[in-house]
C-alpha positions, 0 to 999 in steps of 0.5 A: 625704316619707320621715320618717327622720333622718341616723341612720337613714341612718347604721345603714342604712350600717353594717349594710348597708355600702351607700354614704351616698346608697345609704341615703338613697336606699333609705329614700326609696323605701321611706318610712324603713321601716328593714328595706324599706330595707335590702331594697330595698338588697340587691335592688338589689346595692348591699347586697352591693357595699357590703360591701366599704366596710369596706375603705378606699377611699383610692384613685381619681381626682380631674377638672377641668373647666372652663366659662368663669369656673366651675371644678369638681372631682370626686374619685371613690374606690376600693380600687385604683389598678387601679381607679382607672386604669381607662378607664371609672372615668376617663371617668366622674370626667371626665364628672361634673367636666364635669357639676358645672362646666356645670349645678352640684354638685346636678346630680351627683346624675343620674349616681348610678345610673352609680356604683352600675352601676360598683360592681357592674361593677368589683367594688369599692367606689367612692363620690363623693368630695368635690365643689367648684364655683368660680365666679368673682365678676366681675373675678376671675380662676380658674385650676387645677392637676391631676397626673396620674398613670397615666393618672388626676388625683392631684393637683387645686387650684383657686385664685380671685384678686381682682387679678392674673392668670391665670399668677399663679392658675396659679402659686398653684395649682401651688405650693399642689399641691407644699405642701398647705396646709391654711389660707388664713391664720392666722385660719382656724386654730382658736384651740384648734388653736393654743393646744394646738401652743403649749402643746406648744412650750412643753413642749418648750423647757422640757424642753430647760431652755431660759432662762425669760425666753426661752420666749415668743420660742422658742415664737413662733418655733416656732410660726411654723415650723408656720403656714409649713407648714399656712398658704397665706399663710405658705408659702414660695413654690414658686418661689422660698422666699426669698418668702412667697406673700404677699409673691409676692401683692403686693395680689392676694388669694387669695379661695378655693382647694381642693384634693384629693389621692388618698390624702392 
């Protein structure tokens, strides 16, 4: 096996500008010899397609698929948004979904050389993004929210309930598409996240010369008002904001949900 560390995979990308599988790959081949890999690299054009990695790829599409209890997701990135609504970046997005949802996230790797080939066709710098696979554990129910956007999916959220049923999945996952949640529950906050948003509160009211015996609930209650924009749980539900989701929930759980936004 090739010796070399996540590191080397790292200098290799930064000198080149070749994408991370791109490196890894190059030093596979070339049993971690650095200055091999790096050649290897720009005889294969990935070196010089990747130089343009020092642009930000913050476009591009994101597919789902679907195959019975399984969910998958694919975001595909780029430059552009011409590029990114161009027929054969969609279809590829689309396949790889399809692809992740019937054989499994490690079966991705199959169609690197499709990426590679679309890099060097389109001219940009285009990289697999994130990659998420649900499977649903039995009696649980899936559902799945994409946006579509000229002709490509912007807006993609995958949602897993214990209890319930699928419209109310599809409900969750819709609501979770308009307000971005960034946690399930207030426990998956890091405490340090929320100690320092409760120091900051605190500084402001005391700066607004709000009453000492008072801080502690004013903080409380501006803290409270951040969990309802970043918590899932918390948010005030799409449909109806005078509900928490929580409280749309019922007994339904949310045991998982993921979500990704072009540019976001």
């Amino acid at each position: 096996m090739a010796d070399f560390t996540a590191t080397d995979v790292k200098r290799l990308r930064d000198q080149t500008g070749a994408g991370m599988m791109d490196a890894k790959k190059a030093l596979v081949e070339t049993e971690g010899d650095f200055g091999a890999a790096a050649k290897w690299l720009r005889e294969k054009g990935l070196a010089s397609a990747g130089q343009r990695a020092g642009r930000e790829s913050s476009q591009g599409a994101v597919a789902l698929a679907r195959a019975g209890n399984v969910a998958a997701l694919v975001e595909l990135k780029c430059e552009t948004d011409f590029v990114a609504k161009s027929p054969d970046f969609v279809s590829l997005a689309n396949d790889l979904a399809q692809l992740v949802a019937d054989e499994g996230e490690q079966a991705i790797e199959a169609r690197k050389d499709d990426v590679d080939n679309l890099k060097l066709t389109l001219k940009e710098n285009i990289s697999l993004g994130r990659v998420v696979r649900f499977e649903a554990a039995e009696g649980n129910v899936l559902d799945t929210y994409l946006h579509v956007q000229s002709g490509r999916g912007v807006n993609a959220v995958l949602v897993e309930l214990a209890g319930g049923d699928r419209e109310l999945a599809h409900d969750i996952a819709v609501h979770a598409a308009f307000a971005k949640p960034v946690y399930l529950t207030r426990d998956e906050v890091p405490e340090e996240t929320v100690a320092e948003e409760r120091a900051t509160y605190e500084a402001q009211a005391r700066n607004s010369r709000k009453p000492e015996a008072a801080l502690a609930k004013i903080v409380d209650g501006m803290l409270t008002g951040w969990f309802k924009e970043r918590v899932l749980l918390d948010q005030p539900f799409a449909k109806d904001d005078k509900q928490s989701v929580q409280q749309v929930l019922g007994d339904t759980r949310v045991v998982r949900f993921a979500q990704v936004v072009i540019g976001g």
